[in-house]
Biotite code that builds the C-alpha atoms (Angstrom):
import biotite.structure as struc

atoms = struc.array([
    struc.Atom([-7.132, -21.375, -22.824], chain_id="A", res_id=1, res_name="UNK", atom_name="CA", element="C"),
    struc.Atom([-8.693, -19.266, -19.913], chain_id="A", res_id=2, res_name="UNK", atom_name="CA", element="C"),
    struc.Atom([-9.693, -20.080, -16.720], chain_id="A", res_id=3, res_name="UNK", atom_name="CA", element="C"),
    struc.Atom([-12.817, -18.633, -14.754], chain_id="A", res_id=4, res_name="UNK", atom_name="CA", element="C"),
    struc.Atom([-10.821, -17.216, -11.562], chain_id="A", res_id=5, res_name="UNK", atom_name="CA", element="C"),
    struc.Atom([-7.137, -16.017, -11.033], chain_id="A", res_id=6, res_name="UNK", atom_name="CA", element="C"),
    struc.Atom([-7.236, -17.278, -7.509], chain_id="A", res_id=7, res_name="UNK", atom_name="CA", element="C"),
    struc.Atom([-9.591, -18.463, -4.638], chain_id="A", res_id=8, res_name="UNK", atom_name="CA", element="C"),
    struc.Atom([-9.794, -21.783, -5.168], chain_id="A", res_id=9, res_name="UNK", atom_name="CA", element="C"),
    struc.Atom([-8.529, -25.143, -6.951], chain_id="A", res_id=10, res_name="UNK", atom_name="CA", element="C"),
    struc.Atom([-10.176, -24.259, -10.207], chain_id="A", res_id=11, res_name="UNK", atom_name="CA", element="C"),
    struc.Atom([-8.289, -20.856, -10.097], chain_id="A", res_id=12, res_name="UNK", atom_name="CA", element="C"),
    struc.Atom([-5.160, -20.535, -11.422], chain_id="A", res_id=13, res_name="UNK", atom_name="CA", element="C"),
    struc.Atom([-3.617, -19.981, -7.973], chain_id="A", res_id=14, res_name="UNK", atom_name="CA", element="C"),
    struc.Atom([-5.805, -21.704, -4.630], chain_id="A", res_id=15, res_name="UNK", atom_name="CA", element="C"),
    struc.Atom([-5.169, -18.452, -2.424], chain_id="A", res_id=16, res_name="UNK", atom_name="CA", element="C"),
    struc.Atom([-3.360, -15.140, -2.140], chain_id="A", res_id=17, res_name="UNK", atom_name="CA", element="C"),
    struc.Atom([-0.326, -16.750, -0.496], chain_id="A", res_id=18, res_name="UNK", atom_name="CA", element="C"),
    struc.Atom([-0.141, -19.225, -3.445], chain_id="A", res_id=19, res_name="UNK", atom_name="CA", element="C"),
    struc.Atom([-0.092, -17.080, -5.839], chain_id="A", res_id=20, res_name="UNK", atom_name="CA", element="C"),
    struc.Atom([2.851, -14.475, -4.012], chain_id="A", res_id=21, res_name="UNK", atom_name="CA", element="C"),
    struc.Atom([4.821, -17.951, -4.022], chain_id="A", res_id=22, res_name="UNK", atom_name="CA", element="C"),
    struc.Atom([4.284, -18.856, -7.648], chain_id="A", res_id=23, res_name="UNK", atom_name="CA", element="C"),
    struc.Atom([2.293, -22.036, -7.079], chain_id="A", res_id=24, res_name="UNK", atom_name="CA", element="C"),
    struc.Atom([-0.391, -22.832, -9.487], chain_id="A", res_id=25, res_name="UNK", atom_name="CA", element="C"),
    struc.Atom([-3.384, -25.407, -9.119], chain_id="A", res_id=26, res_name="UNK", atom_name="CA", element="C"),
    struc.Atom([-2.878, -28.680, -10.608], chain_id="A", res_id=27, res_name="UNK", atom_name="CA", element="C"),
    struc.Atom([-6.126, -27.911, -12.809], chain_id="A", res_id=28, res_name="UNK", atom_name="CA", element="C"),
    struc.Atom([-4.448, -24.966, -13.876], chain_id="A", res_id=29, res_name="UNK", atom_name="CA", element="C"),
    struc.Atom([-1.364, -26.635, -15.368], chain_id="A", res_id=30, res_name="UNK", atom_name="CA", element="C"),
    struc.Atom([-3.794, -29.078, -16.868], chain_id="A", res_id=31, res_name="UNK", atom_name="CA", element="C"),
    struc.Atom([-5.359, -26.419, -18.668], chain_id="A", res_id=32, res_name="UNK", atom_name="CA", element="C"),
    struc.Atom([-2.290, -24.806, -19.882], chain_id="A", res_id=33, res_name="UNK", atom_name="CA", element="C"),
    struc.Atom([-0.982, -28.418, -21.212], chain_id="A", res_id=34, res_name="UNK", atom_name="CA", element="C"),
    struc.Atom([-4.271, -28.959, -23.044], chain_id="A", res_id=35, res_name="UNK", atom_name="CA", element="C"),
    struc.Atom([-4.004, -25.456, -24.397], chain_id="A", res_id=36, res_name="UNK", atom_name="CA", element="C"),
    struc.Atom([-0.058, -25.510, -25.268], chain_id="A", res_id=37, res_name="UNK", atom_name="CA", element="C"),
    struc.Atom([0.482, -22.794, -23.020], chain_id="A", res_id=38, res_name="UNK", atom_name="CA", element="C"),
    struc.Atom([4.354, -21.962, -21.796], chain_id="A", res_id=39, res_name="UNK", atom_name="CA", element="C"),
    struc.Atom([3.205, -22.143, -18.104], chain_id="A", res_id=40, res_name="UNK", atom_name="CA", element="C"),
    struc.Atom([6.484, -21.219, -17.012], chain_id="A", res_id=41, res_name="UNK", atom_name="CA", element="C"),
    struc.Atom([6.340, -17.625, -19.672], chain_id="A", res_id=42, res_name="UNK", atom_name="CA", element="C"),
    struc.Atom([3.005, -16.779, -17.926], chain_id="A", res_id=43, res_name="UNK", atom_name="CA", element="C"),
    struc.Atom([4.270, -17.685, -14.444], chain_id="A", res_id=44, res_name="UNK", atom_name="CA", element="C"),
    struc.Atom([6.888, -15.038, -14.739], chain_id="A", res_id=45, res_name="UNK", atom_name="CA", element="C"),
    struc.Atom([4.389, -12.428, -16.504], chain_id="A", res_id=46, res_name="UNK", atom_name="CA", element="C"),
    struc.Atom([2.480, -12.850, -13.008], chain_id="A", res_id=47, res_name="UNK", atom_name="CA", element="C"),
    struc.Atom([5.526, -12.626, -10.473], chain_id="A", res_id=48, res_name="UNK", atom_name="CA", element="C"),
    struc.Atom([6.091, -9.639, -12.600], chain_id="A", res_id=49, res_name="UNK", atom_name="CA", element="C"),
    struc.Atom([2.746, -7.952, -12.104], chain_id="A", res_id=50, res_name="UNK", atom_name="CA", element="C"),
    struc.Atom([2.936, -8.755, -8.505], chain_id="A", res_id=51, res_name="UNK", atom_name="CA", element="C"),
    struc.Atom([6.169, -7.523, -8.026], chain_id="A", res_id=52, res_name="UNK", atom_name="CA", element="C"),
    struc.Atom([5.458, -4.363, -9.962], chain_id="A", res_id=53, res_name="UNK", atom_name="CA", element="C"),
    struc.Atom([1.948, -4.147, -8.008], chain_id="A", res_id=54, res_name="UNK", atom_name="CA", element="C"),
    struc.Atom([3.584, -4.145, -4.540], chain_id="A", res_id=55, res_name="UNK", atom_name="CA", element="C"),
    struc.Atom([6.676, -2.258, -5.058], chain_id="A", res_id=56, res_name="UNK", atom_name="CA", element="C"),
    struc.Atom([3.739, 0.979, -6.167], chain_id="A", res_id=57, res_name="UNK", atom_name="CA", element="C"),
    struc.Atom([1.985, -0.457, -2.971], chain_id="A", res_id=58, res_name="UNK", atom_name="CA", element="C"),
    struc.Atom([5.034, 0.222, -0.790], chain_id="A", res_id=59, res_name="UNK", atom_name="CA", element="C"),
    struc.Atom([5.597, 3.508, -2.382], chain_id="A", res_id=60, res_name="UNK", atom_name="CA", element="C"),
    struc.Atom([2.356, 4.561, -2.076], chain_id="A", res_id=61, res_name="UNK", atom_name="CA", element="C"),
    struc.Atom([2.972, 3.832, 1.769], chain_id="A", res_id=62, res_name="UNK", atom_name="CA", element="C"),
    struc.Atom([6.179, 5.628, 1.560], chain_id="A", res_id=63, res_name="UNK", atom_name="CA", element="C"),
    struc.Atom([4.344, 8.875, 0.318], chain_id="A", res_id=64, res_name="UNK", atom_name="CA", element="C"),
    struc.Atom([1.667, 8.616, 2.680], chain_id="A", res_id=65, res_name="UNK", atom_name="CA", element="C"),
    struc.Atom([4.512, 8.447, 5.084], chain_id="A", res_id=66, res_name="UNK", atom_name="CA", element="C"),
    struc.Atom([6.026, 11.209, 4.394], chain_id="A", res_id=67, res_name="UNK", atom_name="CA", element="C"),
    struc.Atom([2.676, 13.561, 4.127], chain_id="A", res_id=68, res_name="UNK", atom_name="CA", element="C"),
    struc.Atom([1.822, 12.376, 7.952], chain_id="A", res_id=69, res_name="UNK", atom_name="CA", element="C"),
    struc.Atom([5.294, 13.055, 8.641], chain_id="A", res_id=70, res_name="UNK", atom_name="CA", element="C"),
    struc.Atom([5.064, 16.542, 6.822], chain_id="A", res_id=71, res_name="UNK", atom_name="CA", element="C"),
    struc.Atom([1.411, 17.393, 8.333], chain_id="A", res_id=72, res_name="UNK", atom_name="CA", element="C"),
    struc.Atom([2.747, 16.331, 11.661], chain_id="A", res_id=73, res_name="UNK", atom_name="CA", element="C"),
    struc.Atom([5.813, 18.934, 11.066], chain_id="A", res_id=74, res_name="UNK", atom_name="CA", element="C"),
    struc.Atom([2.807, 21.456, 10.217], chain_id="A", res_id=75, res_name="UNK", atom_name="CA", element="C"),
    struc.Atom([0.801, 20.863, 13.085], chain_id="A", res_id=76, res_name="UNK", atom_name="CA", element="C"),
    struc.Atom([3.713, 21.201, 15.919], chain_id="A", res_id=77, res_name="UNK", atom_name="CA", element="C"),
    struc.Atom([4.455, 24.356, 14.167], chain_id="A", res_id=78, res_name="UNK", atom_name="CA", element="C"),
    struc.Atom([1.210, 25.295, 14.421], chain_id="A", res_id=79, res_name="UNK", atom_name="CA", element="C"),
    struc.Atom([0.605, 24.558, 18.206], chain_id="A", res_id=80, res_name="UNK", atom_name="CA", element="C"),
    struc.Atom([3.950, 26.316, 19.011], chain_id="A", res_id=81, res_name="UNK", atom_name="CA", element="C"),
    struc.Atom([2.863, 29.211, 17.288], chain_id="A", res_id=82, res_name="UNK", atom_name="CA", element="C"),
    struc.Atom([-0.151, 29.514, 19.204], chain_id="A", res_id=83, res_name="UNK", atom_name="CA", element="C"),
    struc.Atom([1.458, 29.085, 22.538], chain_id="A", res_id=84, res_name="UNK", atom_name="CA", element="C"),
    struc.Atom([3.967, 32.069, 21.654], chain_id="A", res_id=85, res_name="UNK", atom_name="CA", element="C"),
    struc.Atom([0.343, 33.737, 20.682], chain_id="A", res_id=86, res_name="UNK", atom_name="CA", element="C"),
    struc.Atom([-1.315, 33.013, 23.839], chain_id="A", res_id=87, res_name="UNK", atom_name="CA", element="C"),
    struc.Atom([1.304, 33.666, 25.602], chain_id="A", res_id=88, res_name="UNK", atom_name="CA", element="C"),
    struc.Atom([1.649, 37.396, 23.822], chain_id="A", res_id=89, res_name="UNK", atom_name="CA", element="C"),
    struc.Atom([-2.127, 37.461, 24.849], chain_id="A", res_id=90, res_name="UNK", atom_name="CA", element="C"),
    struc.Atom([-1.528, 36.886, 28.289], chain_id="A", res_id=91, res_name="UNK", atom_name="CA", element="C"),
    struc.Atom([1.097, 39.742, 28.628], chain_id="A", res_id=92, res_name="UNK", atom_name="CA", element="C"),
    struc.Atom([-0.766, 42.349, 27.119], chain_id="A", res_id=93, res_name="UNK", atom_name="CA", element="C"),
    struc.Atom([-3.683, 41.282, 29.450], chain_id="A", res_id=94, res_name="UNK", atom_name="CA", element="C"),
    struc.Atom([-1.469, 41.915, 32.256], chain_id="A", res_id=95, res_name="UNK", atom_name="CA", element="C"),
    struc.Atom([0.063, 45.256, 31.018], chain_id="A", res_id=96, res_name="UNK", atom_name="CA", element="C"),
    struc.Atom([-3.396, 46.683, 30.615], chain_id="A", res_id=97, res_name="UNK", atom_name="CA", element="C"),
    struc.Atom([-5.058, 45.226, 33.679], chain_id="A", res_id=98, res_name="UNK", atom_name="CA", element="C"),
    struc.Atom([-1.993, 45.316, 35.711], chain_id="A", res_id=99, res_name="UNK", atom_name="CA", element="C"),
    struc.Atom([-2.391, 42.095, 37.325], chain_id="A", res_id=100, res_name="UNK", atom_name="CA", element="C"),
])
């Protein structure tokens, strides 16, 4: 039993993206599992396990890019205070020498 797409329409085994994150399959799909003796229920739950699997490394892949902003941003304010303690060391020396 196979069919041609896993979702996108009625001959897919889900019609759309929300479909298939609610577990709803195509009535042509269950027709094809029935005439291939398929345990539609089984590969149901091998799916919602994929998906689940597939967007909990999503939201940790968010989570990490999270935190590196978070870190970079912690770079970059040390960065800019650093150069205002710099510039500011500029400026007094400028004035010792030049007496302004």
């Amino acid at each position: 039993m196979s069919l041609d797409c896993f979702f996108g329409g009625s001959d897919c085994l889900f019609k759309d993206k929300k479909s298939m994150m609610e577990g709803k399959v195509t009535e042509f799909a269950k027709k094809r599992f029935e005439e291939g003796n398929k345990d539609v229920a089984q590969y149901l739950a091998q799916i919602k396990s994929q998906v689940s699997s597939d967007l909990e490394k999503k939201s940790l892949a968010k989570t990490d890019k999270k935190a590196t902003i978070t870190q970079k941003s912690s770079v970059v304010a040390k960065n800019l205070v650093n150069n205002k303690q710099t510039v500011s060391k500029n400026i007094n020396y400028f004035y010792k020498i030049f007496g302004h």
